[in-house]
N, C-alpha and C positions, 0 to 999 in steps of 0.2 A: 504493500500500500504506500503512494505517495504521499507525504502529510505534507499539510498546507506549513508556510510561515507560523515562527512561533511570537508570542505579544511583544518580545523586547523589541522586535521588528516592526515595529506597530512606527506609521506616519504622524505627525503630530494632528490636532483636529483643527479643520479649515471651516468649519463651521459651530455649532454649539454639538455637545457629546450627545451620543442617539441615549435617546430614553429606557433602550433595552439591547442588550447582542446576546447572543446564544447562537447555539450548534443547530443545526435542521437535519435530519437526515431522507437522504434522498432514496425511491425507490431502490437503486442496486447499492445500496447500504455506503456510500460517500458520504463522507460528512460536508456540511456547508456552511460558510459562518454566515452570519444574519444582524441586522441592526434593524431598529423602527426609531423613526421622530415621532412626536404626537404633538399637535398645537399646542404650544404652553398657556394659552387664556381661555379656553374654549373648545367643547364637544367638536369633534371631528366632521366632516361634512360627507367626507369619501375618503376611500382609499387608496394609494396609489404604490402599484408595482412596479420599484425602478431596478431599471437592467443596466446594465455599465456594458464598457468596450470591452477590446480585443486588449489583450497585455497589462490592464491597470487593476482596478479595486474598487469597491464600494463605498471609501472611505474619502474617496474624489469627491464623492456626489454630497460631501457633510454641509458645503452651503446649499447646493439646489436644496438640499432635504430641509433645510434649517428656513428658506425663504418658503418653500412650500406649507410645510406645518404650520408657521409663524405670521404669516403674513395672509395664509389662503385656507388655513384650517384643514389642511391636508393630513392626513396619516399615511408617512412615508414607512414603504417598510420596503428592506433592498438583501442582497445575497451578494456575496464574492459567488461570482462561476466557478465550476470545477475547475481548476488548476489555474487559478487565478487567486491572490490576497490571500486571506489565512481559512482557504478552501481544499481539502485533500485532493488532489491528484495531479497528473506529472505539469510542468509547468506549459503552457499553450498548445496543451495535446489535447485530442478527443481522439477513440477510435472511430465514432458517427456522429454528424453533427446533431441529430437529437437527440445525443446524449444532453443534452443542454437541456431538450423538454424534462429530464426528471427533476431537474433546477428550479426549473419557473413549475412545478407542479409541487415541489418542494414551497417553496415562496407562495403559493396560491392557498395552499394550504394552511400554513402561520397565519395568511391577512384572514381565511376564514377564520379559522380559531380566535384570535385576538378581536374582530369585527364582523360578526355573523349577520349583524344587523345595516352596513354599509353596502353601496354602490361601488364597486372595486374598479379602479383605468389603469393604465400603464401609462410609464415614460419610458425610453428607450434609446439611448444613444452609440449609433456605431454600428458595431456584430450585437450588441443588445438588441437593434433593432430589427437585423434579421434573424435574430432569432426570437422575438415578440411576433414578427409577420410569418416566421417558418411554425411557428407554437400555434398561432390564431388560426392559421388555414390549416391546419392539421387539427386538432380539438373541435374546432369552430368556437366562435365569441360567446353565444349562450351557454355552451357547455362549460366550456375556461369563466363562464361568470365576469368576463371581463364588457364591461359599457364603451367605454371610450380606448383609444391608444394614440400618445402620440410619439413621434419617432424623430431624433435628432442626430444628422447627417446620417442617415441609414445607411449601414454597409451593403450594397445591392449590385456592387461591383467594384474593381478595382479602377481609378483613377489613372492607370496604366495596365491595361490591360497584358496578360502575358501572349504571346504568342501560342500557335498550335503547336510547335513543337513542344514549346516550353511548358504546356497542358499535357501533354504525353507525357514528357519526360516527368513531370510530376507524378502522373496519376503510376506511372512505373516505380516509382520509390514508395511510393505512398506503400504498394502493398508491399513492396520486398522487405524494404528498412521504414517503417513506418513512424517510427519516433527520430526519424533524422531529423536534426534541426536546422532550420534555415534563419540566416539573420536578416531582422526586421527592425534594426535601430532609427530614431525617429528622434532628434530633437524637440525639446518640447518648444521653442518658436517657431518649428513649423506646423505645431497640431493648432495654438489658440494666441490670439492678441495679445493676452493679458500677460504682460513679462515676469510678472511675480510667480504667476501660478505656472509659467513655462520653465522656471526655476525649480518650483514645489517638482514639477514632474520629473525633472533631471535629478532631482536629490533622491526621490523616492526608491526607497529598497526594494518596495513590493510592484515596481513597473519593471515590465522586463523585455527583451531585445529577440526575440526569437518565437518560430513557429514550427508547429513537426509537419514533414512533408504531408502524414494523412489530414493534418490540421486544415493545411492549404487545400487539398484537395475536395476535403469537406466542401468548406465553405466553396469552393467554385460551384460545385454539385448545388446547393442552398442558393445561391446567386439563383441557377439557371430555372431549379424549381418553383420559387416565390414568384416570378416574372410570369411564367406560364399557366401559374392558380392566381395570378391576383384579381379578376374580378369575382373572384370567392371573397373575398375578406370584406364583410358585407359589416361594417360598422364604423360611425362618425371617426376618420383620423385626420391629424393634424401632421403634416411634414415640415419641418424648416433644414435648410440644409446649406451650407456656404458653398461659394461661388470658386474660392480659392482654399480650393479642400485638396490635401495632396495623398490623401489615400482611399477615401469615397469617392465614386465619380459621381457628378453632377447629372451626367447622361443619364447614366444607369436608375438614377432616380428619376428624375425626369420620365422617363418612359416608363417606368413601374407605376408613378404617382396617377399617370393618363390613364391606366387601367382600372385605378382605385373606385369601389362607387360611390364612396360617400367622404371626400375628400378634400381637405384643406390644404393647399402646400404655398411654399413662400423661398426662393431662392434669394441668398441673403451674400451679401458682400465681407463674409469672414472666413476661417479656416474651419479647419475641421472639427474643433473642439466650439460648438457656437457657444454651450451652455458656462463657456470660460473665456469670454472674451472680455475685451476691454469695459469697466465702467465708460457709460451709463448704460451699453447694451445689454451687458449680461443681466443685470436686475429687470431691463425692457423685457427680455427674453422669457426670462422664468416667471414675471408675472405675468406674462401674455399665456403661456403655457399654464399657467395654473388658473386662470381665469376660465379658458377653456377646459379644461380637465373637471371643473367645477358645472360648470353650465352645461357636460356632456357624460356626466355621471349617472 
């Protein structure tokens, strides 16, 4: 068993501490760690299930979570993905990418228990958000209990796309050497404006630089699927996604967003990390997003 990060590895908190963390366990018995905010003046209005990226942690999202419960009466409740932040398993591997549904059914399950009596939505930014749209057209919305989703800089494709060969020769490693790793170093100025928090990300222990060939392979496969069910995903979403994004393509959503039926989207003049961009957008951003999330509960 790979075990996640242990706490002295813990990031300092970028927003106020989650109200609760504890362990989840997921259908094939992984462990998953967990955090909820809850509005500090006032009964909760809805729920929301946030999903984080590819390579980072849950402990990114401590302001969204903090401006959401705080400001919009939201109860936030979030997971580290499996081999990601202090989550057991090997670090940005999956054998299948819906391995990932046992996570968000993991997560679905806490915001039941904790809130049986709310309207549950999602937020989702990155591979969170193809895997909230790869989770919703597989379950379907009524069943997942989920009202509303909204999804930030959706991972729907690569921003450079790889050539055929280079999709071959992937899906060829994937099955021989499956956990080879490939590097995926990223500064954090080029994911988001905000230079402080392009800092936080470069200092961060629990961000990390690499993906396993079946990882990649995955995700291309989840790419090509979501695109060809997406006028299944048959409830109110909200897209926003920057213009100068150097790992989402802008395309790839774009054409996914045309298929959506019940659809909001907004192409926005920032990087890939919108939900971390420069004051005064970033607080523009999460209240517009919680506003909505509120009114589509």
């Amino acid at each position: 068993m790979d075990r996640g990060p242990t706490r002295d590895q813990a990031t300092p908190a970028l927003g106020r501490q989650p109200d609760r963390s504890a362990r989840l366990t997921a259908a094939d018995d992984l462990q998953l760690a967990y955090r909820n905010w809850l509005p500090a003046s006032e009964a909760p209005r809805a729920a929301v299930a946030l999903l984080h990226g590819y390579a980072e942690h849950g402990l990114r999202y401590s302001r969204v979570a903090t401006a959401l419960a705080d400001r919009h009466a939201l109860a936030v409740h979030l997971i580290d993905f499996r081999g990601h932040g202090f989550s057991d398993g090997p670090r940005g591997h999956v054998d299948s990418f819906t391995d990932y549904h046992h996570d968000v059914d993991a997560l679905l399950g806490a915001i039941r228990a904790a809130h049986p009596e709310l309207p549950t939505t999602m937020l989702a930014h990155s591979m969170g958000g193809l895997v909230a749209t790869d989770y919703l057209q597989t379950r379907g919305p009524a069943r997942a209990g989920i009202r509303a989703c909204a999804l930030s800089s959706p991972y729907f494709g690569l921003r450079h796309a790889p050539r055929r060969i280079t999709r071959l020769v992937a899906s060829a490693v994937s099955r021989v050497a499956p956990r080879f790793s490939l590097g995926v170093d990223l500064a954090g100025s080029s994911l988001c404006s905000d230079p402080a928090i392009a800092a936080e990300h470069d200092l961060d222990p629990l961000v990390f630089s690499k993906a396993t060939a079946r990882w990649a392979h995955e995700s291309l496969r989840a790419h090509r699927r979501v695109l060809a069910r997406a006028t299944t995903l048959d409830l109110p979403v909200l897209v926003l996604y920057g213009t100068d994004d150097c790992i989402a393509s802008p395309t790839a959503t774009a054409a996914l967003v045309a298929r959506l039926p019940r659809c909001e989207a907004e192409a926005l003049d920032e990087k890939h990390e919108i939900l971390n961009a420069a004051e005064p957008v970033r607080s523009a951003l999460i209240d517009r997003i919680g506003r909505w999330l509120t009114t589509h509960a």
